[in-house]
C-alpha positions in Angstrom: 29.0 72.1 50.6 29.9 75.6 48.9 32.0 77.9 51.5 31.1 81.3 51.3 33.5 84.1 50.4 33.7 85.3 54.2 33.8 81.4 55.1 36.9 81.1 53.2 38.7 84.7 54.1 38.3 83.6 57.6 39.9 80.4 56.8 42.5 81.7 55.4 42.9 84.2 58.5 43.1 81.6 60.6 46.0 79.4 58.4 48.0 83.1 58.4 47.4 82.9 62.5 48.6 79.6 62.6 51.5 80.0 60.6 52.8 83.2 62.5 52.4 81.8 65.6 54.0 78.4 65.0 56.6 80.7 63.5 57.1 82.7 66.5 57.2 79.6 68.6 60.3 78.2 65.9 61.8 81.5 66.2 61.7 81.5 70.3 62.9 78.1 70.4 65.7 78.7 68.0 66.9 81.7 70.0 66.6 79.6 73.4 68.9 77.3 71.7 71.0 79.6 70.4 71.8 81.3 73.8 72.4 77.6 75.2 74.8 76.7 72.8 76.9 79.6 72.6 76.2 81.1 76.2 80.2 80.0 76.5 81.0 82.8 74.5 78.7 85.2 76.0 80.6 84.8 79.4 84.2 84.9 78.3 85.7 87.0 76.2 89.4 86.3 76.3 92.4 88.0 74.9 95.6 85.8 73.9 98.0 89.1 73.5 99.9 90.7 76.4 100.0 94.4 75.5 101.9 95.6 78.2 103.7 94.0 81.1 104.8 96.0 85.5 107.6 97.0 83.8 105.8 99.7 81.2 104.4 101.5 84.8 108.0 101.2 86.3 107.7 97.8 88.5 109.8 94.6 88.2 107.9 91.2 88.3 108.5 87.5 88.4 107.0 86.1 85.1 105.5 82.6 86.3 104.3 79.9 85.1 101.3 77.7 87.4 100.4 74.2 87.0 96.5 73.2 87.7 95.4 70.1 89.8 93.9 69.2 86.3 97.5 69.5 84.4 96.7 73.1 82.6 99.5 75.4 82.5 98.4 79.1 83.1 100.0 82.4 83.3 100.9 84.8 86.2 102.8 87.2 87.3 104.1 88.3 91.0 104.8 91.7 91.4 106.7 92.2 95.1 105.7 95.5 97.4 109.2 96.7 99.0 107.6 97.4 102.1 104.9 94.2 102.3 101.9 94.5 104.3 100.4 91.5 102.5 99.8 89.9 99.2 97.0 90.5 97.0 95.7 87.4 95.1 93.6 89.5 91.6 91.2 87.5 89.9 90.2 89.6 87.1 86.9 89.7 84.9 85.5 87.8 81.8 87.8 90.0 79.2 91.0 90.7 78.0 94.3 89.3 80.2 96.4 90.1 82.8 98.3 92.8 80.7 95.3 94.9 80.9 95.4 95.3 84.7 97.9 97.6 85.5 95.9 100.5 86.4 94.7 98.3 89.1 98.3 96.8 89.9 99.4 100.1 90.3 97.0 101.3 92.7 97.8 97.6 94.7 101.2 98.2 94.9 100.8 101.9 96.3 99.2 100.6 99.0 101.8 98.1 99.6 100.8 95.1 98.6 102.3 92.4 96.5 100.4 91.4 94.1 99.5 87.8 92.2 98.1 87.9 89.2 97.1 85.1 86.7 95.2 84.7 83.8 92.7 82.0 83.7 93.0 78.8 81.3 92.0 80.1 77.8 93.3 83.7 78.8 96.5 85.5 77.4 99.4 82.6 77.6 97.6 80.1 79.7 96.2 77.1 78.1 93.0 75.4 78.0 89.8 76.9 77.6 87.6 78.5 80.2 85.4 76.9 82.3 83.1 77.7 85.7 84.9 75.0 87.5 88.5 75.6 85.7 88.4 79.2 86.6 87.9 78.1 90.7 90.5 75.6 89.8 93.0 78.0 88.1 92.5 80.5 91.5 93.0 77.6 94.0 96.4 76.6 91.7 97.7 80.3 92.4 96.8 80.4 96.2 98.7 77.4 96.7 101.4 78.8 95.0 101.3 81.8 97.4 101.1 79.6 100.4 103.2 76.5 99.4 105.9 78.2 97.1 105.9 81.8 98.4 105.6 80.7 101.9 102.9 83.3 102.2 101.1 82.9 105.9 96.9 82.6 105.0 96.2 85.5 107.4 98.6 87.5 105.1 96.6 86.9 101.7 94.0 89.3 100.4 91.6 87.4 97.9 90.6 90.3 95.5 88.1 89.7 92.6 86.3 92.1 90.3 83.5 91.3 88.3 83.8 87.4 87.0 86.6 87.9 89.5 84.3 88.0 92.2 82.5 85.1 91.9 85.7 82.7 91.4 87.4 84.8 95.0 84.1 84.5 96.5 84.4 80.6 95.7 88.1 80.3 96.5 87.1 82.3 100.2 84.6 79.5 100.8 87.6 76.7 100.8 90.5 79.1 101.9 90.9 80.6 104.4 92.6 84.0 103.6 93.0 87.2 105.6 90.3 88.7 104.0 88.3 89.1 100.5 87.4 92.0 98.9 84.7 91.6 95.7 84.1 94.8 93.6 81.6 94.9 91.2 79.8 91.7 91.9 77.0 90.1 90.8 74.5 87.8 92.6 74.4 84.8 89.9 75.3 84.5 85.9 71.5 83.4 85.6 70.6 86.8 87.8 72.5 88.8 85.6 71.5 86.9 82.1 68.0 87.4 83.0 68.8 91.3 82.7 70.1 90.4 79.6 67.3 88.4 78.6 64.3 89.2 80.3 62.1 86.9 77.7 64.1 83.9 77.9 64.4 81.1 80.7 67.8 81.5 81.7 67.7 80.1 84.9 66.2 76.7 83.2 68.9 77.0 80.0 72.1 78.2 82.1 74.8 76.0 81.8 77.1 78.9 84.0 76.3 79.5 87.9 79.0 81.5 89.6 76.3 81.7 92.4 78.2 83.9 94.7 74.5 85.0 96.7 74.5 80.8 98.0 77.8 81.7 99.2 78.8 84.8 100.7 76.9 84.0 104.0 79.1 80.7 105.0 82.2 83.3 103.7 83.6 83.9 107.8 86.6 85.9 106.8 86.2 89.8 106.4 84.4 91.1 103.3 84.6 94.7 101.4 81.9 95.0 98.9 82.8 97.7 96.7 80.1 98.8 93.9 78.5 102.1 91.4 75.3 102.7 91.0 76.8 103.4 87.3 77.6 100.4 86.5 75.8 99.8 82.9 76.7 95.9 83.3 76.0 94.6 86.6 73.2 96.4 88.7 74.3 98.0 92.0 71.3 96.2 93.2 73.1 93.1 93.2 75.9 94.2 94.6 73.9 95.4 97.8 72.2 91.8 98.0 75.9 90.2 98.0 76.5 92.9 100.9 73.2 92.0 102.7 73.1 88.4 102.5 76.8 88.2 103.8 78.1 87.3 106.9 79.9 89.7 109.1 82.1 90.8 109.4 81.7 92.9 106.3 82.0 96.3 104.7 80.5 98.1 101.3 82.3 100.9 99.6 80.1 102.8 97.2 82.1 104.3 94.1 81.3 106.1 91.2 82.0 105.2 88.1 80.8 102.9 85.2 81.8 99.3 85.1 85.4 99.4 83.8 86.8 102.7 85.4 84.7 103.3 88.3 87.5 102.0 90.5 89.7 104.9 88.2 87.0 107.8 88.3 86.8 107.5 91.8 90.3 107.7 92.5 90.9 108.8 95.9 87.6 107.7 97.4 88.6 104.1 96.5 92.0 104.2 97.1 90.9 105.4 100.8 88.3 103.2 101.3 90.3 99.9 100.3 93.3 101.3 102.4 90.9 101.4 105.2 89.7 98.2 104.9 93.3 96.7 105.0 94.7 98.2 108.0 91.5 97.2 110.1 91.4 93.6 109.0 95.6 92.4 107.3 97.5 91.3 110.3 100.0 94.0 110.6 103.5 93.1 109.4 105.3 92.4 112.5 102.2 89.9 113.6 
């Protein structure tokens, strides 16, 4: 049989077709896999050197070293408040260390609260690598430290956590019970969030990450502050409204302004206000 010249062009149109597409399809998978494998790295971004330390913003600290249920060594620090009203238990976000905090530690210790700070495993001088579960594991090692070292009464601790944060306080609120937990910046899920990230891919299916602090914040009984901008570039304040609305009372929310990393800083007074309020209503006073 002799193809015609259009018979053959539209052959060929077809093979081209074929070929893009299964390309496409390669490419798509590839990048699915891609984000599987390395999604690790996506999450955490840790930074082994301490750049600064209380002392550089005028406060003495105990330098402390916490052993895990799992046998990892990690980092802290405990910073005292002269006049204690409670103790503040900071779980920080996905980058940098403890060292790059002190805005924050500042602003704790103004208000009169000692603070705990520790890096998790894989973070400035603690060991290991990060994990989902090591990270509720390094935050449980430091509470009991508070409680069974420190001789810190439960009713006394405030669990704060600030982005990543907030999902491993939100987690250590479920089995502890602390005087209250504040959660700034928070987000509803990691595959919630990566599907802003990735609106093409199937994150929920591919991630290996949960940090599902929505499944959670409604069996949380102790008091809540949800503090949030609508300027946050990173996590949506939409999701920081669903944490507020699917929680349990009793609970607050404290809208800032701000982006991401200095909203807490830009809005200064506002949030220095609004967590002090917070605190008085719900910390059992200091003569309690």
């Amino acid at each position: 049989m002799i193809l015609t010249r259009e018979v053959l062009i539209s052959i060929k149109i077809k093979r081209m077709i074929y070929v893009v597409i299964i390309g496409l399809v390669l490419g798509y998978l590839f990048l699915v896999g891609f984000v599987y494998i390395r999604q690790g790295s996506m999450l955490y971004y840790p930074s082994r050197e301490i750049e600064a330390t209380p002392k550089n913003i005028g406060l003495d600290f105990e330098e402390i070293t916490l052993k895990t249920t799992d046998g990892i060594n990690i980092s802290a620090w405990y910073i005292p408040a002269e006049h204690e009203r409670g103790v503040l238990l900071f779980c920080h976000g996905n980058a940098g260390n403890i060292s790059h905090r002190l805005d924050s530690i500042r602003i704790f210790h103004g208000l009169n609260l000692s603070v705990l700070i520790f890096d998790y495993r894989g973070y400035g001088k603690s060991k290991g690598s990060p994990t989902e579960k090591g990270t509720y594991i390094d935050a449980e090692s430091a509470w009991d430290y508070l409680v069974n070292v420190k001789h810190i009464r439960p009713e006394k601790i405030v669990l704060f956590g600030r982005s990543l944060g907030s999902a491993v306080a939100a987690e250590v609120a479920l089995r502890r019970r602390a005087g209250a937990v504040i959660l700034e910046s928070g987000f509803t899920s990691v595959p919630d969030l990566g599907a802003k990230f990735f609106p093409h891919l199937p994150v929920k299916l591919i991630s290996r990450y949960h940090y599902s602090s929505i499944v959670k914040v409604n069996r949380i009984t102790i008091p809540k502050l949800f503090i949030h901008s609508q300027q946050d570039e990173l996590i949506p304040f939409e999701q920081g409204i669903r944490l507020f609305e699917n929680a349990a009372e009793p609970k607050e929310f404290l809208q800032i302004a701000g982006g991401h990393n200095d909203g807490f800083l830009i809005s200064g007074n506002a949030y220095i206000a609004g967590l002090d309020s917070f605190i008085s209503k719900y910390l059992v006073p200091p003569n309690q």
